[in-house]
N, C-alpha and C positions, 0 to 999 in steps of 0.2 A: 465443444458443444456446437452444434447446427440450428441459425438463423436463419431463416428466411426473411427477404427484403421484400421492400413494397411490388418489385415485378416480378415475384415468384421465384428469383432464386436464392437459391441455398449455400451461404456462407460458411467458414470456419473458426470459429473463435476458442478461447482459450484462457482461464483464469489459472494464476501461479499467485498464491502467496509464500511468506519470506517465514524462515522461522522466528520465533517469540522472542521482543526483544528483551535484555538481560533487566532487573531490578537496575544494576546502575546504571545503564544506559538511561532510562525514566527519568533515573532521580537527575543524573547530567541533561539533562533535555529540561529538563524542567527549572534547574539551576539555571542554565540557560537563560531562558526565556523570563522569569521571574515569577513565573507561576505556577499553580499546582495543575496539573492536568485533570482533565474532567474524569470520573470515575469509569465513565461508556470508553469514555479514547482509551484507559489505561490499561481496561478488560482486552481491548481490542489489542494494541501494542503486545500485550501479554500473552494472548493467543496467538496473531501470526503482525511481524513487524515491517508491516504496508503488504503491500498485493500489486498486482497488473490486472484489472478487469477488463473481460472483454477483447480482449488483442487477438488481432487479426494481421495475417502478414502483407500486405499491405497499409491497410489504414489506421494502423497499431490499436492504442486503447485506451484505457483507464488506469493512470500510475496515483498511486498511493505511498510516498514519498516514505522509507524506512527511519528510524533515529539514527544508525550509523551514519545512513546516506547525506542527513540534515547537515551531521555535523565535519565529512568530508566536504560537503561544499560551499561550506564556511569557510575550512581554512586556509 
């Protein structure tokens, strides 16, 4: 997609979401943590599991942390 910035030029950005993440991944994330996930986050996970928003190759973007990824950098 193309932004334009405050002095009229025209950027390139780029949103990638992850695929959906699994039922047991949720439920281990959730084990996890001790609690139940909110119903809005679970929809979300369930449809795409985190995203990049807005990345630009320079000034990158907006990372949306996956459940795989939570629990690789944990261990």
């Amino acid at each position: 997609m193309y932004i334009q910035n405050k002095n009229g030029e025209i950027d390139t950005y780029s949103c990638t979401f992850h695929p959906p993440a699994s039922k047991s991944d949720i439920e281990r994330l959730e084990s996890e943590i001790g609690i139940n996930i909110p119903l809005d986050y679970r929809n979300f996970l369930e449809t795409c599991n985190g995203c990049s928003l807005f990345d630009h190759t320079l000034y990158g973007g907006e990372n949306i942390t996956s459940v795989a990824l939570m629990f690789s950098e944990s261990s």
